[in-house]
Biopython code that builds the backbone (N, CA, C, O; Angstrom):
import numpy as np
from Bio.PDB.StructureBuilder import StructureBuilder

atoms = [
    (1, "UNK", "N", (34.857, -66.365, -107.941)),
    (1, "UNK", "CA", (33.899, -66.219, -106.859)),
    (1, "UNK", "C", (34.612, -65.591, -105.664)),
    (1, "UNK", "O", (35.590, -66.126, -105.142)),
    (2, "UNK", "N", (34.048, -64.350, -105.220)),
    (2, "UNK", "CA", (34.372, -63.624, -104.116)),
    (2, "UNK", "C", (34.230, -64.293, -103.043)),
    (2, "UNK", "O", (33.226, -64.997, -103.147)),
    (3, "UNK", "N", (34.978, -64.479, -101.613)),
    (3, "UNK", "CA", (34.054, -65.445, -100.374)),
    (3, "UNK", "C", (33.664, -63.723, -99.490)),
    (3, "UNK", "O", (34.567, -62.920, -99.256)),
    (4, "UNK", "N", (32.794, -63.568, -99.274)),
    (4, "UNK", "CA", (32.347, -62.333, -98.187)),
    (4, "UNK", "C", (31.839, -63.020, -96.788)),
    (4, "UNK", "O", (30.933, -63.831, -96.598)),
    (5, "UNK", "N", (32.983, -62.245, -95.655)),
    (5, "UNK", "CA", (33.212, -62.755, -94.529)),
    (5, "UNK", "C", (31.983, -61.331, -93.850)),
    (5, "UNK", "O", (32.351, -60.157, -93.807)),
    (6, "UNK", "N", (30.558, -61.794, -93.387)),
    (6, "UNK", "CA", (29.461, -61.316, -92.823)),
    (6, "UNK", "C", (30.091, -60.666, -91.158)),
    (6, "UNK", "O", (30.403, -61.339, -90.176)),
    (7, "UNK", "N", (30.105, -59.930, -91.237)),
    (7, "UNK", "CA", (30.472, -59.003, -89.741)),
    (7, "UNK", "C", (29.130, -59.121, -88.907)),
    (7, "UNK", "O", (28.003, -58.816, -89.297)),
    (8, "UNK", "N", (29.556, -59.712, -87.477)),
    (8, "UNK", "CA", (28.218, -59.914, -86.969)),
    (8, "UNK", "C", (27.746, -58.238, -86.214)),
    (8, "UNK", "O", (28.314, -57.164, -86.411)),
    (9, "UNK", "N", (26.525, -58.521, -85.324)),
    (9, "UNK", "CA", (25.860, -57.474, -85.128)),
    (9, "UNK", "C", (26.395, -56.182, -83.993)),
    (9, "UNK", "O", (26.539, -56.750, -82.911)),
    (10, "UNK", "N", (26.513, -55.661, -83.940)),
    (10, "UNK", "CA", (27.274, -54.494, -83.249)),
    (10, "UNK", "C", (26.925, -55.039, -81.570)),
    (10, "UNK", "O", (27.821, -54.864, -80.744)),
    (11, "UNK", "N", (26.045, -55.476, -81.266)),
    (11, "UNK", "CA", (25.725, -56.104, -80.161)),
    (11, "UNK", "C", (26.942, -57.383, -79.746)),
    (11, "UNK", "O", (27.242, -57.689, -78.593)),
    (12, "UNK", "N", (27.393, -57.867, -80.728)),
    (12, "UNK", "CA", (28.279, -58.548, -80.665)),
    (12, "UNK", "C", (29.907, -58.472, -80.972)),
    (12, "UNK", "O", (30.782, -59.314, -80.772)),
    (13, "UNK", "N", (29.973, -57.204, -81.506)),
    (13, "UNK", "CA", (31.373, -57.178, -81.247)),
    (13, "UNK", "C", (31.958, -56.796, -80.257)),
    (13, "UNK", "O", (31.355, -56.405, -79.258)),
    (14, "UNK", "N", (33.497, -56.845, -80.371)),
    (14, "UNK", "CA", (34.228, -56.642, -78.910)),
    (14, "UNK", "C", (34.762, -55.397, -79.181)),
    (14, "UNK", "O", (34.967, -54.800, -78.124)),
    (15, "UNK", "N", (35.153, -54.593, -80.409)),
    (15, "UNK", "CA", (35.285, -53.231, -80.642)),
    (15, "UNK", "C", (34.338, -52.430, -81.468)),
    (15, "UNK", "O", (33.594, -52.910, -82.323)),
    (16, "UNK", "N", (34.415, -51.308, -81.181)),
    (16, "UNK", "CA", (33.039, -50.917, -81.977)),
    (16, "UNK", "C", (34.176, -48.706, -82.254)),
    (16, "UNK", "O", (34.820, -47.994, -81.484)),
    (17, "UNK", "N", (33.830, -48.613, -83.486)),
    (17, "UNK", "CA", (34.001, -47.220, -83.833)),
    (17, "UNK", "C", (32.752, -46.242, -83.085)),
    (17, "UNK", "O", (31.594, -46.559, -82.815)),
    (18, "UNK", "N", (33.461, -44.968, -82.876)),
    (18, "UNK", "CA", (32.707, -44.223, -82.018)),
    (18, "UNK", "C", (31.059, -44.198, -82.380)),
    (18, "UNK", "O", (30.065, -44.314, -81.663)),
    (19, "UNK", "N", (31.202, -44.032, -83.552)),
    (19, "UNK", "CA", (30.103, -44.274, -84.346)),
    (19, "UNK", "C", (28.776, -44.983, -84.153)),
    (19, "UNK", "O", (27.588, -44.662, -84.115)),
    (20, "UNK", "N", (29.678, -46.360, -84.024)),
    (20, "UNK", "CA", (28.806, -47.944, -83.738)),
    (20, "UNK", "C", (28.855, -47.353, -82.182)),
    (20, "UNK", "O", (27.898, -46.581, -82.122)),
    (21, "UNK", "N", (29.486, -47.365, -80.990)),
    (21, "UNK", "CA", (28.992, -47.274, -79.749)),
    (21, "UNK", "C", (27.931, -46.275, -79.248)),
    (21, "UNK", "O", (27.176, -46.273, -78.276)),
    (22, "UNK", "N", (28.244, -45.084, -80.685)),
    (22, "UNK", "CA", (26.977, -44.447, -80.601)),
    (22, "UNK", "C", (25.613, -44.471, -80.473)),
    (22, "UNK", "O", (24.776, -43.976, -79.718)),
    (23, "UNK", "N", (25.644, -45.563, -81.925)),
    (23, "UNK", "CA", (24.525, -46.115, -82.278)),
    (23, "UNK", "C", (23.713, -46.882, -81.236)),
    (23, "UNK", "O", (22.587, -46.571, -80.847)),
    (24, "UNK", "N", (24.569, -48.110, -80.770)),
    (24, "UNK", "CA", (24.452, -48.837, -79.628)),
    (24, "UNK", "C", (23.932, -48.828, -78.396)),
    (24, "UNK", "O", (23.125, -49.572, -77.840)),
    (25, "UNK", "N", (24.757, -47.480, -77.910)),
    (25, "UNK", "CA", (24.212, -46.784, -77.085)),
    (25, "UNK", "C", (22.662, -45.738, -76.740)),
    (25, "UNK", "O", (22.043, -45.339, -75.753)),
    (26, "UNK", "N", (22.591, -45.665, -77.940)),
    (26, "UNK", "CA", (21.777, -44.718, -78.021)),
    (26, "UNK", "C", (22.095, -43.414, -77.269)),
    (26, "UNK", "O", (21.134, -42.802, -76.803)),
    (27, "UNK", "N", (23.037, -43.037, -77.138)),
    (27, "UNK", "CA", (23.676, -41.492, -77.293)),
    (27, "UNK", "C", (24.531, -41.383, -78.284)),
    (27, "UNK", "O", (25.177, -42.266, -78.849)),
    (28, "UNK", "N", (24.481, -39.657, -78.555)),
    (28, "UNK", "CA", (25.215, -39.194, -79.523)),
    (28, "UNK", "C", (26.871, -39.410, -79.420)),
    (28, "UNK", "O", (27.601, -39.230, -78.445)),
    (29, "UNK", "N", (27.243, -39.912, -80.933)),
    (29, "UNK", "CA", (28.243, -40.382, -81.245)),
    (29, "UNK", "C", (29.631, -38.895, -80.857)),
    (29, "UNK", "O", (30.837, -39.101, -80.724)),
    (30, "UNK", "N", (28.843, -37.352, -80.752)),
    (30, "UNK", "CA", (30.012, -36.356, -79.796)),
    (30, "UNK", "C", (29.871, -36.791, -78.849)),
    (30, "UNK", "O", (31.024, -36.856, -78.424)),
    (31, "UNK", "N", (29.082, -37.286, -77.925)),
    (31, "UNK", "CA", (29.150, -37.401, -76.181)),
    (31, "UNK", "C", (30.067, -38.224, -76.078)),
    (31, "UNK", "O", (31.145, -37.966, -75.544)),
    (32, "UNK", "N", (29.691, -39.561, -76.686)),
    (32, "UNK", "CA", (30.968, -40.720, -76.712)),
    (32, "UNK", "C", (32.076, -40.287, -77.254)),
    (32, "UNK", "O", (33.035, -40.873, -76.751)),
    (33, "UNK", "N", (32.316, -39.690, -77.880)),
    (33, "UNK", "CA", (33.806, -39.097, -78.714)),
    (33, "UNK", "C", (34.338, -38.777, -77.034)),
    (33, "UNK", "O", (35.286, -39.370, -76.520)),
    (34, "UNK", "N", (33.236, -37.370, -76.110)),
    (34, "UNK", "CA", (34.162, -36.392, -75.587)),
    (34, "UNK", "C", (34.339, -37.115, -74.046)),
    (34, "UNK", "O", (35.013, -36.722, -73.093)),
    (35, "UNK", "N", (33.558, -38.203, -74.162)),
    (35, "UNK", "CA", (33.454, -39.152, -72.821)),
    (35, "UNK", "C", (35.299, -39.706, -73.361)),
    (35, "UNK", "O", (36.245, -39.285, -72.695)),
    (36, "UNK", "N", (35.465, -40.336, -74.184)),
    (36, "UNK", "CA", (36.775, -40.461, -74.583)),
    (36, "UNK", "C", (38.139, -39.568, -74.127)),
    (36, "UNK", "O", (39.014, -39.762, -73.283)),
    (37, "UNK", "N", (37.884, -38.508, -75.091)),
    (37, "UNK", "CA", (38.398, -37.065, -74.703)),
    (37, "UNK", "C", (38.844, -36.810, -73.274)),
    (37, "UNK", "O", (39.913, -36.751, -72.665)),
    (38, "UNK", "N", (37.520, -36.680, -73.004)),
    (38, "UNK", "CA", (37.907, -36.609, -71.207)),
    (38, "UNK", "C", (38.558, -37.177, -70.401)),
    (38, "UNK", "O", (39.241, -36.630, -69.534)),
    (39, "UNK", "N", (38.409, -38.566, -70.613)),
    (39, "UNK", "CA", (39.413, -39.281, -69.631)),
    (39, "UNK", "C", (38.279, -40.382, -69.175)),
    (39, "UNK", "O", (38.691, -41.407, -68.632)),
    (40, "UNK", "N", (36.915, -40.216, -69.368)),
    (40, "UNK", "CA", (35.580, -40.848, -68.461)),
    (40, "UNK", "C", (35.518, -42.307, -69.155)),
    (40, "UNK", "O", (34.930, -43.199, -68.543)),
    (41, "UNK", "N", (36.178, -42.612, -70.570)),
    (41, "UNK", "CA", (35.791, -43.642, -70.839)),
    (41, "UNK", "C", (37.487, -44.534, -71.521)),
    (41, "UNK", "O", (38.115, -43.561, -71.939)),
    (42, "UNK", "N", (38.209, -45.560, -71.730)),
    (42, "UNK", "CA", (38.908, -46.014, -72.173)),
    (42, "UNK", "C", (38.534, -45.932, -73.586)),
    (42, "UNK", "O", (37.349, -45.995, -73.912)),
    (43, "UNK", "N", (39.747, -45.755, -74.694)),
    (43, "UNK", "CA", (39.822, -46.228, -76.260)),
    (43, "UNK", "C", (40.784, -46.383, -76.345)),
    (43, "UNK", "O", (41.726, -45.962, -75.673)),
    (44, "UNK", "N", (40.734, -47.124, -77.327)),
    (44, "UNK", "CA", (41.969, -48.439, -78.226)),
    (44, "UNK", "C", (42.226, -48.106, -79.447)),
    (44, "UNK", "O", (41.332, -47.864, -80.259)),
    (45, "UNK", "N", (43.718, -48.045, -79.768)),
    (45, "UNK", "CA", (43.907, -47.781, -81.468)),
    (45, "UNK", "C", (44.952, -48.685, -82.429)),
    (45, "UNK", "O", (45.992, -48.462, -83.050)),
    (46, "UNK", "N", (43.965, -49.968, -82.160)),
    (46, "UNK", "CA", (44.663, -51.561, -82.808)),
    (46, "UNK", "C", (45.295, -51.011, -84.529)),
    (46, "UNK", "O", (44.824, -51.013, -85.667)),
    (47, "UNK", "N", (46.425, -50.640, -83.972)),
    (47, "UNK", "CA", (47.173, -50.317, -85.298)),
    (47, "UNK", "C", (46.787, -49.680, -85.896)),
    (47, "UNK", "O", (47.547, -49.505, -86.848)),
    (48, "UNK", "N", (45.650, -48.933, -85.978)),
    (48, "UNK", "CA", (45.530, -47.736, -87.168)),
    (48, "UNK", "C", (44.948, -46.124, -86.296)),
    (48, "UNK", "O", (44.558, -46.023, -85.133)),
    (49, "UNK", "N", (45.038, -45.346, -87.043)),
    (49, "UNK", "CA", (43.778, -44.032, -86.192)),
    (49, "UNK", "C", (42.828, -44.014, -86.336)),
    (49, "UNK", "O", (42.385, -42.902, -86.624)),
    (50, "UNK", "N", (42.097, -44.850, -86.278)),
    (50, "UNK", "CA", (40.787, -45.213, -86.028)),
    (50, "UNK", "C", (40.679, -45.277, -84.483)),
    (50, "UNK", "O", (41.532, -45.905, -83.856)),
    (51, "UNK", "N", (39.775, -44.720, -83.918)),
    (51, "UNK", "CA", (39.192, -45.674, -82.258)),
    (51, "UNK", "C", (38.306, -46.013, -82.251)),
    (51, "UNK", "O", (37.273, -45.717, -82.851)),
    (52, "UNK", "N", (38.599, -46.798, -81.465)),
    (52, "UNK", "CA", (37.744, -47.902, -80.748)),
    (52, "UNK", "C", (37.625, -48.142, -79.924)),
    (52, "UNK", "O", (38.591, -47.788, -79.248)),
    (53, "UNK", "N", (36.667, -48.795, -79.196)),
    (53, "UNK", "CA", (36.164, -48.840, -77.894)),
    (53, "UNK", "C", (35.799, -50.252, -77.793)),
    (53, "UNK", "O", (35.227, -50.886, -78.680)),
    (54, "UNK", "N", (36.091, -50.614, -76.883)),
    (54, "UNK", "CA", (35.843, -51.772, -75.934)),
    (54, "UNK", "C", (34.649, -52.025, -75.371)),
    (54, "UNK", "O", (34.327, -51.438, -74.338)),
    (55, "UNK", "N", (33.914, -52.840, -75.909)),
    (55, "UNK", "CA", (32.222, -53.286, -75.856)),
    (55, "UNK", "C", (31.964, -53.119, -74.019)),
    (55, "UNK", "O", (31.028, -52.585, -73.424)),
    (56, "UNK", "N", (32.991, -53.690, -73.570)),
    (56, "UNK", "CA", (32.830, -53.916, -72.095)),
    (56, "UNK", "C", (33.264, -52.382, -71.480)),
    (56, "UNK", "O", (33.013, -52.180, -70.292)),
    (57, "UNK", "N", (33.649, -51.742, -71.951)),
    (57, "UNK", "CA", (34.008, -50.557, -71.541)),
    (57, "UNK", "C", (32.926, -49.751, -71.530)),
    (57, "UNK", "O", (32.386, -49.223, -70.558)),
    (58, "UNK", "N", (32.608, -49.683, -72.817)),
    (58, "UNK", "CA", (31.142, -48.918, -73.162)),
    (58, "UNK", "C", (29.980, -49.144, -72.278)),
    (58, "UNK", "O", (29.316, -48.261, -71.735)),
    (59, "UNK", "N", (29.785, -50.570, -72.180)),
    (59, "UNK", "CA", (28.427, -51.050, -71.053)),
    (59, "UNK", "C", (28.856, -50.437, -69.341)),
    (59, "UNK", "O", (28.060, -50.108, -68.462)),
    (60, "UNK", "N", (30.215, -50.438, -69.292)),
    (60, "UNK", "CA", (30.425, -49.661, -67.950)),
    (60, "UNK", "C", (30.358, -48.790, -68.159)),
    (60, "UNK", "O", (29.700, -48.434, -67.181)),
    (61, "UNK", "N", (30.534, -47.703, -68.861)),
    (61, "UNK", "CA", (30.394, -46.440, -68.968)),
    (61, "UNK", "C", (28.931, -45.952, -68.888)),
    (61, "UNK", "O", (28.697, -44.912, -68.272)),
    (62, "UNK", "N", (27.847, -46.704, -69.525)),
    (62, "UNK", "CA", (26.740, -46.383, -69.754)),
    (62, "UNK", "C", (25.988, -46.565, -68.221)),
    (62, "UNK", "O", (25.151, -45.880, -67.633)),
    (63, "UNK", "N", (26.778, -47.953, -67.839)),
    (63, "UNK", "CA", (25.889, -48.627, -66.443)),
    (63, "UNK", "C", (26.327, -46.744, -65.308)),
    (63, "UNK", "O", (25.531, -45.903, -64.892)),
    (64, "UNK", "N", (27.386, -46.780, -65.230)),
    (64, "UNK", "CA", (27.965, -45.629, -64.445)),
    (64, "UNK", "C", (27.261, -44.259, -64.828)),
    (64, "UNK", "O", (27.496, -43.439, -63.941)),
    (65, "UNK", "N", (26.565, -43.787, -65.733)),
    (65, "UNK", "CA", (25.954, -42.969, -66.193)),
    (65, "UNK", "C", (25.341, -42.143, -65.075)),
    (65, "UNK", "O", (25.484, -42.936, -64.144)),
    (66, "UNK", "N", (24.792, -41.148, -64.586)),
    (66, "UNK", "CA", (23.756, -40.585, -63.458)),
    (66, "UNK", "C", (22.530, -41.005, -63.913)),
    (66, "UNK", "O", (22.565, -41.100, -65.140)),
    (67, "UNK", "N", (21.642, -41.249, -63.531)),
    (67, "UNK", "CA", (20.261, -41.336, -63.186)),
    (67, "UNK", "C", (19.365, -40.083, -63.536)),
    (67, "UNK", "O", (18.411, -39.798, -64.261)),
    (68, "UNK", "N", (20.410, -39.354, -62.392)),
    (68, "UNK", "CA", (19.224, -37.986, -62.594)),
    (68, "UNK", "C", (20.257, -36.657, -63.313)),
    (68, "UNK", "O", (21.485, -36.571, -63.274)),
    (69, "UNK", "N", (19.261, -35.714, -63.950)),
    (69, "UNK", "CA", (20.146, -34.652, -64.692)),
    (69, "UNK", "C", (20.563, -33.835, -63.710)),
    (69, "UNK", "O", (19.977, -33.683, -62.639)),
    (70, "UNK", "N", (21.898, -33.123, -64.155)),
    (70, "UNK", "CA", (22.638, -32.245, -62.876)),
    (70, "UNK", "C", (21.714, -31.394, -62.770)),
    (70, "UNK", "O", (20.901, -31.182, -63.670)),
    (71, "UNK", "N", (21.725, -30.746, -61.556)),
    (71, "UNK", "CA", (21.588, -30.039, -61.016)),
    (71, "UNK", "C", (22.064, -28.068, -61.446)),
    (71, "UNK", "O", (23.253, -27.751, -61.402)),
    (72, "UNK", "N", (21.195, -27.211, -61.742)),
    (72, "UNK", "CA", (21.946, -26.101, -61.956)),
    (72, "UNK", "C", (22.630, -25.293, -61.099)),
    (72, "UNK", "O", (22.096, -24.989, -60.032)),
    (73, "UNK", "N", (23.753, -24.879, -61.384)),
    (73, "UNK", "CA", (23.950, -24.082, -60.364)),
    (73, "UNK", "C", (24.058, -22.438, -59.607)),
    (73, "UNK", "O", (24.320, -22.326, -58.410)),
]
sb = StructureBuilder()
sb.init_structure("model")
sb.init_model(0)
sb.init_chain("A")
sb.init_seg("    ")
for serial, (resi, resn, name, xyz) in enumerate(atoms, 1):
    if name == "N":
        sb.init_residue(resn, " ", resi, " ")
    sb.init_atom(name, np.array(xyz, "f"), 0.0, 1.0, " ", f" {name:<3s}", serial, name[0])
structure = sb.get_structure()
């Protein structure tokens, strides 16, 4: 008999793959990649090359977001 350890809901974890913060977020999983990239958001790489992101990071990132779309110039 196998024991299978149930991963709770992405709402509840404390790291999440670009992927999952994607999802989460409801923006696209490139924006979050290049929010990374850029410098605009913190990621974590707990021993492997995988990233990850920090649940609490992500909700600041999102809270910090603009409101309104830029402006052209």
């Amino acid at each position: 008999m196998t024991s299978h350890i149930e991963e709770p809901p992405l709402r509840d974890r404390l790291t999440l793959t670009v992927p999952e913060a994607g999802a989460l977020s409801g923006i696209p999983a490139r924006v979050v990649r290049a929010a990374v990239l850029n410098g605009d958001m913190p990621a974590c790489y707990a021993g492997s090359t995988t990233m990850r992101i920090r649940r609490t990071d992500l909700d600041e990132w999102v809270a910090n977001l603009p409101v309104d779309p830029p402006t052209p110039k």
